[in-house]
N, CA and C atoms as an extended XYZ file, in Angstrom:
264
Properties=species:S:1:pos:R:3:atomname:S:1:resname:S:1:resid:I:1 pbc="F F F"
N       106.177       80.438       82.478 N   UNK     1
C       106.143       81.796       82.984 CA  UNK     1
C       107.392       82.020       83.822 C   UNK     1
N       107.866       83.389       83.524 N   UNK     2
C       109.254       83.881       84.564 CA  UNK     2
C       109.267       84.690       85.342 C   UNK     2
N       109.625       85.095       86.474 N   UNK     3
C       109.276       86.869       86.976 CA  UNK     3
C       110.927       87.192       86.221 C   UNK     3
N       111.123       88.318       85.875 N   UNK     4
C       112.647       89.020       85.653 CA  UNK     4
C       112.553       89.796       86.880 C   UNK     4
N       113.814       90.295       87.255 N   UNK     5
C       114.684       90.933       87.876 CA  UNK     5
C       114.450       91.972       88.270 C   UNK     5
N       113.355       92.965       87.090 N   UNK     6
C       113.306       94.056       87.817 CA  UNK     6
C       111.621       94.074       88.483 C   UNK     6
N       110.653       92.744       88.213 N   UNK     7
C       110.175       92.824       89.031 CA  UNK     7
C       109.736       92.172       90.076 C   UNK     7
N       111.013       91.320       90.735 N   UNK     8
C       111.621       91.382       91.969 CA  UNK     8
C       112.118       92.134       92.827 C   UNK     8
N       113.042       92.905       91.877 N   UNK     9
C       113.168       93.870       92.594 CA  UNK     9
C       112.215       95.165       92.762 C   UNK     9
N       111.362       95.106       92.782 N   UNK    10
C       110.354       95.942       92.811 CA  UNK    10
C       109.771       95.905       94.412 C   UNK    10
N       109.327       94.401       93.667 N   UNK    11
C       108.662       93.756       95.136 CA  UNK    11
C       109.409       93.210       96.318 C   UNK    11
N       110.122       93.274       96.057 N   UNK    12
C       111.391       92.988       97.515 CA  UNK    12
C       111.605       94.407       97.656 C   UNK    12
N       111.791       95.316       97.097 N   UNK    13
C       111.457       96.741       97.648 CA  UNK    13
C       110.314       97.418       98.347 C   UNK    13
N       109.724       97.204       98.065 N   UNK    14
C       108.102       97.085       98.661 CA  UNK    14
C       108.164       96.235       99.711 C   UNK    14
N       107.937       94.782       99.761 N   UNK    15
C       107.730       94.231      100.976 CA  UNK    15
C       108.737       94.079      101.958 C   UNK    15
N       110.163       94.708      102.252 N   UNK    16
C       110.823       95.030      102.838 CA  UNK    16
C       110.831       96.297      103.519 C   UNK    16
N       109.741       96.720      103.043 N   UNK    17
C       109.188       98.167      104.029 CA  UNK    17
C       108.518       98.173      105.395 C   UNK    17
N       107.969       96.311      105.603 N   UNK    18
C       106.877       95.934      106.361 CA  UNK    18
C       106.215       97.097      106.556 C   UNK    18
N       105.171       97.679      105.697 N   UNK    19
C       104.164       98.109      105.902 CA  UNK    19
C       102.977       97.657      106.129 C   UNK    19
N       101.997       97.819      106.686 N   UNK    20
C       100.877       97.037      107.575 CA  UNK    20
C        99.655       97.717      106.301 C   UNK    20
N       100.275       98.837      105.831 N   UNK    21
C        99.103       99.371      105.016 CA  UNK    21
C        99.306       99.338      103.570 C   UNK    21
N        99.979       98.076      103.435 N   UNK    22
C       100.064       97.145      101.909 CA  UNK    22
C        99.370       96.652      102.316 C   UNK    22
N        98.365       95.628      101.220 N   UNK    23
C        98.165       94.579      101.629 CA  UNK    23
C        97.778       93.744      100.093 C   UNK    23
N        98.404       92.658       99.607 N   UNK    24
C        98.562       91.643       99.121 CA  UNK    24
C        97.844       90.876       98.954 C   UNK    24
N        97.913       90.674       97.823 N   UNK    25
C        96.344       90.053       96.929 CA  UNK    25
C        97.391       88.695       96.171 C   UNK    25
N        96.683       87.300       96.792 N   UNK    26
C        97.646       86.489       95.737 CA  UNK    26
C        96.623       85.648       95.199 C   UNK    26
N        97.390       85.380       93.927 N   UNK    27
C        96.176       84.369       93.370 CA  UNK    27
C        97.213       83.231       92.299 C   UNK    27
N        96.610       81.998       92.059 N   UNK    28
C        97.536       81.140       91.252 CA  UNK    28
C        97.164       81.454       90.199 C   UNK    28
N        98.133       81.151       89.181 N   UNK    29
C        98.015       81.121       87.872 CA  UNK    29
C        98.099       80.134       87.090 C   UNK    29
N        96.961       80.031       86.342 N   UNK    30
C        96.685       78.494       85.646 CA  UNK    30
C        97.565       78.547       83.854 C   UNK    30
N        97.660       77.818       83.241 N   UNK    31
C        98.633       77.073       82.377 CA  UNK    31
C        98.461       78.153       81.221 C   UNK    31
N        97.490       79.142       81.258 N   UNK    32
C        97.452       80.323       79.800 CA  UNK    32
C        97.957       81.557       80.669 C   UNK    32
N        98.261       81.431       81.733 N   UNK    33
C        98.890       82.523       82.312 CA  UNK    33
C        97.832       83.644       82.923 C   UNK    33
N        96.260       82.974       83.271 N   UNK    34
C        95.821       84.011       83.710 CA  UNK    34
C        95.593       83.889       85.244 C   UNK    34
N        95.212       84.652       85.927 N   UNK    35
C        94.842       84.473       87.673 CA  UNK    35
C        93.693       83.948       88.064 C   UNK    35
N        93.440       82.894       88.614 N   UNK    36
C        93.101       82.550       89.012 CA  UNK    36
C        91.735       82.806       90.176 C   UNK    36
N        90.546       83.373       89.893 N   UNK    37
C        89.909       83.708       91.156 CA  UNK    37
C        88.976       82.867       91.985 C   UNK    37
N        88.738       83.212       92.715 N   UNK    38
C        88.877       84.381       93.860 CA  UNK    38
C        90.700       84.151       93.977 C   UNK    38
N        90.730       85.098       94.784 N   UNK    39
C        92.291       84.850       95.502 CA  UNK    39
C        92.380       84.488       96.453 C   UNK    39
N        93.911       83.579       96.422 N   UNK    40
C        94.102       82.431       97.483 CA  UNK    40
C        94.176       83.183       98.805 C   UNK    40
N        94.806       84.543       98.880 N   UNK    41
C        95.014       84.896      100.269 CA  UNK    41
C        95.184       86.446      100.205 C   UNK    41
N        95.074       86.541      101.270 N   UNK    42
C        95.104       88.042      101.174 CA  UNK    42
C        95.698       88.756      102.635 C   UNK    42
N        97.396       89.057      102.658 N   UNK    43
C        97.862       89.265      103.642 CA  UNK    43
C        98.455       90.629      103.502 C   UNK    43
N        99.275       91.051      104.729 N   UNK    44
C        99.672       92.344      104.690 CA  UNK    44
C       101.024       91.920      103.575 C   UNK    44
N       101.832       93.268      103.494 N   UNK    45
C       103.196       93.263      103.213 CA  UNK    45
C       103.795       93.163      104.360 C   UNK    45
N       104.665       92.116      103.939 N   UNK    46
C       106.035       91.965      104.817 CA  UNK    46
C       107.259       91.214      104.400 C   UNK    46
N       108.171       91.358      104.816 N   UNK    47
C       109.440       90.789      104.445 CA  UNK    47
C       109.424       89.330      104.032 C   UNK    47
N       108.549       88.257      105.011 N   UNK    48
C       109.029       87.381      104.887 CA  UNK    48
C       107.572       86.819      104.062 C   UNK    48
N       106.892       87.507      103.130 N   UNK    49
C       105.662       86.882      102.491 CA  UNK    49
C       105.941       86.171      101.463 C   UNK    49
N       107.269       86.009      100.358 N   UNK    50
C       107.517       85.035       99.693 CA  UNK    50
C       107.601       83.778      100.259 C   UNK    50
N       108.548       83.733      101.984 N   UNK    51
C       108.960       82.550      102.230 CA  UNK    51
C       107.223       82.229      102.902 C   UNK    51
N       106.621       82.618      103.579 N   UNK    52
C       105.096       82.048      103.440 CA  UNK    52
C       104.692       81.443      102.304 C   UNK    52
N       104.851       82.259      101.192 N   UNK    53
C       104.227       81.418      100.102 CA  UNK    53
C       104.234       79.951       99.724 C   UNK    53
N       105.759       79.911       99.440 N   UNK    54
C       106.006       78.812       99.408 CA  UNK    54
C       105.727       77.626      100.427 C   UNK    54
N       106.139       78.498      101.844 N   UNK    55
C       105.846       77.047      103.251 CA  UNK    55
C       103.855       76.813      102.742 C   UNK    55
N       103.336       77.888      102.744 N   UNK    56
C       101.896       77.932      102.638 CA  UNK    56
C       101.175       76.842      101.332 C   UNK    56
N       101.630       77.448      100.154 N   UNK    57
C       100.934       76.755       98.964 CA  UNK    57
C       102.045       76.538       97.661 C   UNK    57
N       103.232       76.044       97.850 N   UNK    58
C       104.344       74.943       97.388 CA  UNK    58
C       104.677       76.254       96.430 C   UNK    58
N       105.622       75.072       95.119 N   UNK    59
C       106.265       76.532       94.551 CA  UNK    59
C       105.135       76.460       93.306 C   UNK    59
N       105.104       77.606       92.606 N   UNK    60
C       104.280       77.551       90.750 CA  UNK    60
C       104.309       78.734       90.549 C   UNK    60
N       103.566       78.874       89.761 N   UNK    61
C       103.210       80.806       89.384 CA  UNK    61
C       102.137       81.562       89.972 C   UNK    61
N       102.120       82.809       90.333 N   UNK    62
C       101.581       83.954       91.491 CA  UNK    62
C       101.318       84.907       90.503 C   UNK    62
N       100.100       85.530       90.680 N   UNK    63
C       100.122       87.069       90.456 CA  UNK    63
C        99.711       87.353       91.649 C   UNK    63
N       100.706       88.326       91.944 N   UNK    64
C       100.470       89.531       93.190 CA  UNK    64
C       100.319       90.804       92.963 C   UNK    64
N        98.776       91.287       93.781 N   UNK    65
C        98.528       92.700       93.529 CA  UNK    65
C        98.851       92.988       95.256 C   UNK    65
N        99.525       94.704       94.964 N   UNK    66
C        99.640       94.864       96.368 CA  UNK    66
C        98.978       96.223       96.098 C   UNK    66
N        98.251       96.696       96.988 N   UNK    67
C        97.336       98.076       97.528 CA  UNK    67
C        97.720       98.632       98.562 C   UNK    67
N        98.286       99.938       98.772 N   UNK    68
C        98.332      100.341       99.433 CA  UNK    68
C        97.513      102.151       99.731 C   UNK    68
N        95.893      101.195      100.383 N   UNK    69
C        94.855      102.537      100.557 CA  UNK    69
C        94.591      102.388       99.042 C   UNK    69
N        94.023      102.979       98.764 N   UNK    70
C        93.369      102.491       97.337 CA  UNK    70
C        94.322      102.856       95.812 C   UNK    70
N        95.398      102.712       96.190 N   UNK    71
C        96.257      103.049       95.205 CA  UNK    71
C        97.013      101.759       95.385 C   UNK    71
N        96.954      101.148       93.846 N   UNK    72
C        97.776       99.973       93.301 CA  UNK    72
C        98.984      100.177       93.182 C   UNK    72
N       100.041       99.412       93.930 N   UNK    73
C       101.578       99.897       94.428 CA  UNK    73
C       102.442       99.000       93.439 C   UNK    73
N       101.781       97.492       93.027 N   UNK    74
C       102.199       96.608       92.658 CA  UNK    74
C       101.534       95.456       91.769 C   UNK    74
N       102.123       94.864       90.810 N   UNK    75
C       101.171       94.192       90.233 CA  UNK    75
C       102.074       93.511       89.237 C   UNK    75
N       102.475       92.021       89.484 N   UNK    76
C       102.973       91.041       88.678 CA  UNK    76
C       103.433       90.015       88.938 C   UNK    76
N       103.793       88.655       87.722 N   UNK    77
C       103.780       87.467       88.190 CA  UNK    77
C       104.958       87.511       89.119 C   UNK    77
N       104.683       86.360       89.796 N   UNK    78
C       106.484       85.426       90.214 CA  UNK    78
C       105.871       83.978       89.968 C   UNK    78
N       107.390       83.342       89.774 N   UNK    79
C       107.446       82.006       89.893 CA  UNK    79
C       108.336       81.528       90.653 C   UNK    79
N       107.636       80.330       91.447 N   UNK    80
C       108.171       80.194       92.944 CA  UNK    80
C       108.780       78.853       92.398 C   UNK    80
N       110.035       78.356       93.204 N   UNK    81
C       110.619       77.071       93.020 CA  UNK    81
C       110.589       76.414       94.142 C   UNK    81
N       110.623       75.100       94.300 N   UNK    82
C       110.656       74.884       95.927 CA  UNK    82
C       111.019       75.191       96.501 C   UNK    82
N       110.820       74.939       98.083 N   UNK    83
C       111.755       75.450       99.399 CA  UNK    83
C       113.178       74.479       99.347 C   UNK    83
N       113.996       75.557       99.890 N   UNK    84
C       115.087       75.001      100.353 CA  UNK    84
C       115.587       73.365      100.610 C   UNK    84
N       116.405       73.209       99.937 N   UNK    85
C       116.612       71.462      100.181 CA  UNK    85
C       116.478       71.440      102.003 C   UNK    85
N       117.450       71.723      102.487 N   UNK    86
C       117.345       71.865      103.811 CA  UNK    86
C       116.455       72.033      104.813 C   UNK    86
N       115.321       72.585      104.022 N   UNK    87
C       113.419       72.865      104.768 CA  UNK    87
C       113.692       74.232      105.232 C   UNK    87
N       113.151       74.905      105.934 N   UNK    88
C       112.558       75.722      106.957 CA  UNK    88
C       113.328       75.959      108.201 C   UNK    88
């Protein structure tokens, strides 16, 4: 599984808004590519919620739904690679 480009940039558009009234639905994705439930976490939007991800639950594949008020803002994989050689 890959995320492309434009929907990264989607979601780095979005969670660079730090809005408090996103809020982020993550769940893993197992080896046929579907999500995983329940979901692993469920936080606001914010800037730095990729680099959580990774410090939180290592790198693999994500589907993220983001809601903001009952309207679905966002909705698709990423695939995370490890953290930084350097750490944190």
């Amino acid at each position: 599984m890959r995320s492309d480009d434009a929907t990264w940039e989607h979601l780095l558009t979005l969670l660079g808004e730090d809005d408090l009234d996103q809020v982020v639905y993550g769940y893993r994705v197992d080896q046929f590519g579907r999500a995983i439930k329940p979901y692993l976490f469920r936080w606001y939007g914010h800037s730095w919620l990729i680099e959580n991800i990774q410090k939180e639950y290592g790198p693999g594949n994500y589907r993220l739904l983001i809601r903001k008020g009952r309207v679905m803002v966002f909705s698709g994989y990423i695939c995370l690679g490890p953290a930084p050689r350097g750490g944190w």
